[in-house]
C-alpha positions in Angstrom: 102.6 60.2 145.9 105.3 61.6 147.6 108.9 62.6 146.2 111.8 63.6 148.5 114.4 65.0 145.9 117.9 66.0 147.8 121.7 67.2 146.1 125.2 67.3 147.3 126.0 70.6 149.0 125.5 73.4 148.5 122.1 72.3 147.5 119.6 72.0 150.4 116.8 68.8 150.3 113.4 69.5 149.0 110.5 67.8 149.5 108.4 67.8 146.2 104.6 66.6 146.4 103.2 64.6 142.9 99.7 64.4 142.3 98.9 62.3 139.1 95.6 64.5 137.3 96.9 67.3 139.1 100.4 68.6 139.1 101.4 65.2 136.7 100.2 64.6 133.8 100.8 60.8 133.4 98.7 60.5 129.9 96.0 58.5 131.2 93.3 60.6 129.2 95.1 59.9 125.8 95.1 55.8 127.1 91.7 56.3 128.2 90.8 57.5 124.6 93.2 55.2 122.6 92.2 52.1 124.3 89.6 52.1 127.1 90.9 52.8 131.0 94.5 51.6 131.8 94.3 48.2 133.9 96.0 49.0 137.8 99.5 47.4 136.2 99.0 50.2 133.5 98.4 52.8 135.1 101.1 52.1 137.7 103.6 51.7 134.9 102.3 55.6 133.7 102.4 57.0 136.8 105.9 54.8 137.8 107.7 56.4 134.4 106.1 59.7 134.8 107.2 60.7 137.6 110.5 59.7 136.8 110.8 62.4 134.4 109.0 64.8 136.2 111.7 64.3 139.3 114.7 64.5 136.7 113.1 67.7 134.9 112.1 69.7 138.6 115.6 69.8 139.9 118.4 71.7 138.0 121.8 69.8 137.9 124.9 71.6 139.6 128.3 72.0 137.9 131.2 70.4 138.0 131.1 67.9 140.9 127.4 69.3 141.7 126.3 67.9 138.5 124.8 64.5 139.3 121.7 64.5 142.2 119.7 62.3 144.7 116.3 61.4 144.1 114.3 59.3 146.8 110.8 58.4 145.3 107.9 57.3 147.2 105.5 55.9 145.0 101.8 54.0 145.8 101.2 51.2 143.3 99.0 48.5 143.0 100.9 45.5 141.5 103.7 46.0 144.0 104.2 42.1 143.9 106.0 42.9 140.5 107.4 45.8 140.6 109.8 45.5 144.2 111.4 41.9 142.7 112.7 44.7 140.1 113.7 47.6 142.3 117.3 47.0 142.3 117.4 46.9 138.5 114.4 50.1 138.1 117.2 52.3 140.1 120.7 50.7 138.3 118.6 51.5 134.8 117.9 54.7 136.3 121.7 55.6 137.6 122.9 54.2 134.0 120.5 56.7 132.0 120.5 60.0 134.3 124.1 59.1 136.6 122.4 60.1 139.3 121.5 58.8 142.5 118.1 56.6 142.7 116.4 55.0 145.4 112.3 53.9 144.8 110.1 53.0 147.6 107.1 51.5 146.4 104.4 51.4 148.5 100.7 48.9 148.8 98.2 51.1 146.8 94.7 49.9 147.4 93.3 48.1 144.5 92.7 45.2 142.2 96.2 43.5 140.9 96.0 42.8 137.1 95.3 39.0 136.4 97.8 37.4 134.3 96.6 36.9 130.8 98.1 35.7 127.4 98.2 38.9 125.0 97.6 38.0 121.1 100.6 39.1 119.1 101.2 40.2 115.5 104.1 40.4 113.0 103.8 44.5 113.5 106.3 46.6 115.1 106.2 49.9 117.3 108.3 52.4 116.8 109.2 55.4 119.0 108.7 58.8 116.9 110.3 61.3 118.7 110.4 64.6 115.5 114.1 63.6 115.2 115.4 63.0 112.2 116.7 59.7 113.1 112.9 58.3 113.9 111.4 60.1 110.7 114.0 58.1 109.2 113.5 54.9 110.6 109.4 55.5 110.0 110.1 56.0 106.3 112.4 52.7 105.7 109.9 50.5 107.6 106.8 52.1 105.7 108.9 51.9 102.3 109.5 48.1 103.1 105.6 47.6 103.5 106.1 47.3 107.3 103.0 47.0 109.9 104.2 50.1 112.0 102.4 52.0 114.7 104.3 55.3 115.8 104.5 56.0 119.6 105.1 60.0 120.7 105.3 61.9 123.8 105.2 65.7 124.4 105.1 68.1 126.9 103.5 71.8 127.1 107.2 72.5 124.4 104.9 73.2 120.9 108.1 73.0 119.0 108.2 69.1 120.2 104.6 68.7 119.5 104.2 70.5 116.3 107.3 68.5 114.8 106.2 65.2 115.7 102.7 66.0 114.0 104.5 67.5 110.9 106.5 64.4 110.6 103.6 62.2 110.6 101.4 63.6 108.4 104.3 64.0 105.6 105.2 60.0 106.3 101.7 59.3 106.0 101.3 61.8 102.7 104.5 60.7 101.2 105.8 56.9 102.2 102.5 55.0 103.7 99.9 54.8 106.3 100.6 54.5 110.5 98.8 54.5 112.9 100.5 57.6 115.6 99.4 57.0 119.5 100.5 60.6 121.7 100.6 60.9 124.8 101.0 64.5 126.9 103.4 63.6 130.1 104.6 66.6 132.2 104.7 68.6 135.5 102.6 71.8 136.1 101.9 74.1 138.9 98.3 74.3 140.2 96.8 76.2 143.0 97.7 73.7 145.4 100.4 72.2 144.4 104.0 73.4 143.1 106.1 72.5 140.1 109.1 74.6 138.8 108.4 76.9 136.4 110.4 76.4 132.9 113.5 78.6 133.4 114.0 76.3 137.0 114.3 72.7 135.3 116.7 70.7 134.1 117.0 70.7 130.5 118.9 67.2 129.7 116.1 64.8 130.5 117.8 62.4 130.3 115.5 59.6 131.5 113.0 60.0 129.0 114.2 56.9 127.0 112.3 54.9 129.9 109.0 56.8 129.9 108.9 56.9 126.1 109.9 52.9 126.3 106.9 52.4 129.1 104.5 54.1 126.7 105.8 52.4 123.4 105.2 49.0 125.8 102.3 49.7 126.3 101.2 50.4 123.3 102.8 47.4 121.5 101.1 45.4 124.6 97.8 46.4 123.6 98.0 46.7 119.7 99.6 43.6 119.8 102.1 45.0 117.6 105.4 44.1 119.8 107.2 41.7 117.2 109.7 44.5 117.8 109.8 47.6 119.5 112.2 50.1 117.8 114.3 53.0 119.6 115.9 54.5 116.4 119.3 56.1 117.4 122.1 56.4 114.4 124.9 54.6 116.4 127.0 58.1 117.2 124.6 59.0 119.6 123.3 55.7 120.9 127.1 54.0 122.0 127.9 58.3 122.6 131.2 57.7 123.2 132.7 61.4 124.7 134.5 63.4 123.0 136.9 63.8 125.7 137.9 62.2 129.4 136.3 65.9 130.3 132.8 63.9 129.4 132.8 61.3 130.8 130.2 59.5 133.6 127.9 61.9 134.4 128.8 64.8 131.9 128.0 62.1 129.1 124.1 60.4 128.0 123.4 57.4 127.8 119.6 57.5 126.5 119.7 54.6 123.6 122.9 53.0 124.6 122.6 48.9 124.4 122.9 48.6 127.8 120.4 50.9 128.6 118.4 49.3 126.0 119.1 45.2 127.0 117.8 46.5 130.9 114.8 47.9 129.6 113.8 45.2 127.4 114.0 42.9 130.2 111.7 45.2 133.3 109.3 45.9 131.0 109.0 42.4 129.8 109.0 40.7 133.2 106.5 43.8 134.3 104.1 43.6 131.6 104.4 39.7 131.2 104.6 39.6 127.4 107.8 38.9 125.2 109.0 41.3 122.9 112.4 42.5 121.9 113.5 46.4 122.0 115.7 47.0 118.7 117.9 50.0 117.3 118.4 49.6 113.9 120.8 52.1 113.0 123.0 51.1 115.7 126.7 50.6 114.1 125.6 53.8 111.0 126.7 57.2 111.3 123.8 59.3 111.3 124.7 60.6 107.5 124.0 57.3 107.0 120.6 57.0 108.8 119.0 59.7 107.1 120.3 59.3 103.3 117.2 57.4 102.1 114.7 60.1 103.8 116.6 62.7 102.6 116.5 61.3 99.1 112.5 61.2 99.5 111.7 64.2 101.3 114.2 66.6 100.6 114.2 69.9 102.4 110.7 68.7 104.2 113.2 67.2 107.0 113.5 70.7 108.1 110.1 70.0 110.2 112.1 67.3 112.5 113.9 68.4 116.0 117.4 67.3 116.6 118.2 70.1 119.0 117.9 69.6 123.0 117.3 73.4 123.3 114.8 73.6 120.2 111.9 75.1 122.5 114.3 77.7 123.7 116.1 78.6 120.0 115.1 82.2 119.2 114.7 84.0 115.6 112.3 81.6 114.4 114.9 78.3 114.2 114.5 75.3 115.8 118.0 74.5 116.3 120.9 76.4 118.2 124.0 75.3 116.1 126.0 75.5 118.6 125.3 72.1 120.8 126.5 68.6 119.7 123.2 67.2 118.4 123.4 70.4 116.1 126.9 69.8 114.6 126.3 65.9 114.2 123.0 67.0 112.4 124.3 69.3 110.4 127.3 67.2 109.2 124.9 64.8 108.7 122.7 67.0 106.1 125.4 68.6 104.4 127.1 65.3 103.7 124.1 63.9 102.0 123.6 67.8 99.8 121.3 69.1 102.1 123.0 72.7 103.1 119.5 74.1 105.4 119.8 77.7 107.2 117.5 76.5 110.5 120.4 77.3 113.0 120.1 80.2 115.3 123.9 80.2 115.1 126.2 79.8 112.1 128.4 78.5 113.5 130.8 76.7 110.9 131.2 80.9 108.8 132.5 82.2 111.8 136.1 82.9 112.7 136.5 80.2 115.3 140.0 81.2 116.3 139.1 84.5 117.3 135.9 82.9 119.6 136.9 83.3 123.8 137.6 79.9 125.2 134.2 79.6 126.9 132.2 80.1 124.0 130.1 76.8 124.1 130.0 76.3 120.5 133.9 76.4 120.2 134.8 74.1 122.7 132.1 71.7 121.4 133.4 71.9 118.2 137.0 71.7 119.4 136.8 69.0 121.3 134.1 67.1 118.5 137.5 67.7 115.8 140.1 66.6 118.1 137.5 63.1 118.7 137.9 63.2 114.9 141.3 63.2 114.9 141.4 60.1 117.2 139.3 58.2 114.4 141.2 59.6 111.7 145.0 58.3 113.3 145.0 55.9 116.0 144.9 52.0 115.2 142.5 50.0 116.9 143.9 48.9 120.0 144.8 53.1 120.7 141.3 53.6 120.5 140.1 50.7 122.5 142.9 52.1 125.4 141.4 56.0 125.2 137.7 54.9 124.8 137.1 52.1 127.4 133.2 52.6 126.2 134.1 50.4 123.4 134.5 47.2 125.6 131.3 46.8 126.5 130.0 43.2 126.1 126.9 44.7 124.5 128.6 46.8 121.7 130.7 45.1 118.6 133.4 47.3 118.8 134.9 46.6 115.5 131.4 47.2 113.8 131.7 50.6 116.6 134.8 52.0 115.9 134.3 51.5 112.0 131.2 53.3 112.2 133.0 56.1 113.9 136.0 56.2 111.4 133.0 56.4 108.8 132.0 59.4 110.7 135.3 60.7 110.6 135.3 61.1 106.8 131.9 62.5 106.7 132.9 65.1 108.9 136.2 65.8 107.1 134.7 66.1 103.7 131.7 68.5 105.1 134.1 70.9 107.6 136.8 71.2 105.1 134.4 73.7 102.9 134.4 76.1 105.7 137.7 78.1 106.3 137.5 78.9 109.6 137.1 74.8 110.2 139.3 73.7 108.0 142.4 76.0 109.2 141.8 74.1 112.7 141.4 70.5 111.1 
């Protein structure tokens, strides 16, 4: 498999060789173990989703105008019959999770096409258990509510990733109720032969990993039968992710659980795999204070184990969280409005003297820019915020249910920063 990556200037095209069992790691072994060998639609959907991610994680975005690439995929699959009839909608998924630039070539792959067949369902549902503390969350209301849930993870070579998403499961299983957890290791690696950035030359965002850990949670629910509903759990900040500023917006902005995002996926994987199921977020219109308030209640400081943090692998001092990045200030509001004050952040960021920071300090202008989004919520009407966040009118997202959510946020922020000083004197 063959993958010709190329950038805007000043970034020269490179050619990037994918070798799945070699230099990509598409989880077949863990399949293989879980369930028996993939069938050829399986195992193209693996390889398909996993080097996906492996292309967004090998190239480092530019700045400023630089910021959004070109990827030109050449892939060999099997069941090409079902996958080119979705090409166009595989690379507008693609451009709508990563903003960049997609094109997929899929290519005959010798083999034996998977025979249609009717897949027995249950009333069981699948949910995607990331170590955040919004999926912790989501695995302890189903559990509490006497749900059939399996848990779906994926990991890399990060151990901070790995370690929290086997923490989390053994203290849900411990402390709330039994679930079956299905992991799958999906990455790049450099072998003898064959080249893959090392870790200080990839992209850190990965942004497309909502459709590999979709794929795999598919796949799952396909073969456990368990696919009543497959959940991405996202509190409703982070899935909609309206920016902060116009300075965020398109590319500088994710898009990973959004419900358009979501609604596209639901519908290539279920033409794909040929089986009906429906991809839900249930914490879509709650603040994430919101989301967690029950686990929190039940597990107390033990949260401390879950990964909000897109830098967690690289946090030093021991923390797994750098205090300083968005995720990290919507968590830690989040905690601290439900009475949970915890010292995991290699920063501190809310005791410092924010005034006296430089202007490019990153955690200043994220937390500038999260109070003056704040702000918006707190004093404009509705139709003002409809005019500055155009997000809002998206078909797919209730934007009264949205922007209440958000003015919900709002409070919970006031009543948190307003303890610190340094905050409060810019609030």
């Amino acid at each position: 498999m063959k993958t010709e990556v190329t950038i805007g200037k000043p970034y020269p095209k490179r050619d990037l060789v994918l070798v799945p069992g070699k230099n990509l790691i598409i989880g077949e072994k863990e399949f293989c173990a879980f369930f028996g060998a993939p069938s050829s639609l399986e195992n193209d959907l693996l390889t398909l989703s996993s080097a996906v991610m492996a292309c967004d994680i090998a190239l480092k975005r530019g700045e400023r105008e630089n910021i959004s690439r070109t990827f030109e995929l050449r892939i060999p699959i099997v069941n090409v019959h079902l996958f080119l009839p979705l090409q166009k909608e595989l690379e507008d998924l693609l451009y709508l999770l990563s903003y960049d630039n997609w094109t997929i070539d899929f290519q005959r792959k010798a083999g034996k096409p998977e025979p249609s067949s009717r897949w027995k369902g249950n009333n069981g549902k699948t949910l995607l258990f990331s170590g955040g503390l919004d999926s912790l969350s989501c695995a302890v209301d189903e559990l509490s509510s006497g749900s059939n849930l399996v848990l779906v993870s994926h990991f890399t070579h990060n151990r901070i990733t790995k370690l929290s998403q086997e923490t989390l499961w053994e203290l849900v299983t411990k402390k709330v109720g039994k679930a079956d957890r299905f992991a799958f290791m999906i990455s790049g690696r450099k072998t003898a032969d064959l080249d893959f950035p090392s870790d200080e030359l990839r992209e850190e965002s990965q942004r497309t990993r909502s459709f590999l850990f979709l794929s795999l949670s598919a796949l799952v629910a396909r073969r456990t039968g368990n696919h009543r509903v497959l959940y991405i759990a996202e509190n409703g900040q982070m899935a909609i992710h309206l920016p902060l500023t116009t300075a965020r917006l398109g590319a500088f902005s994710t898009h990973t659980a959004h419900p358009e995002v979501v609604a596209k996926t639901q519908n290539i994987l279920g033409q794909l795999l040929e089986f009906p199921f429906v991809i839900e977020n249930p914490y879509l219109y709650k603040t994430k204070g919101e989301v967690i308030a029950n686990t929190v209640k039940k597990l107390g400081k033990r949260v401390s184990s879950s990964v909000s943090c897109w830098r967690g692998s690289r946090v030093q001092g021991g923390n797994n969280h750098c205090g300083v990045c968005v995720p990290c200030l919507i968590r830690r509001i989040a905690l601290e409005v439900n009475s949970l004050p915890l010292k995991e952040y290699e920063d501190d960021l809310f005791r410092k003297n924010i005034a006296k920071l430089p202007e490019e300090d990153i955690g200043k202008r994220n937390l500038v820019e999260l109070l003056e989004f704040i702000r918006y919520f707190d004093r404009c009407n509705d139709a003002e915020l409809e005019m500055n966040f155009p997000d809002l009118l998206n078909p797919l997202v209730d934007r009264v249910q949205a922007i209440a959510m958000y003015r919900r946020f709002a409070k919970e922020a006031n009543k948190v920063l307003s303890i610190y000083p340094s905050v409060k004197a810019l609030l």
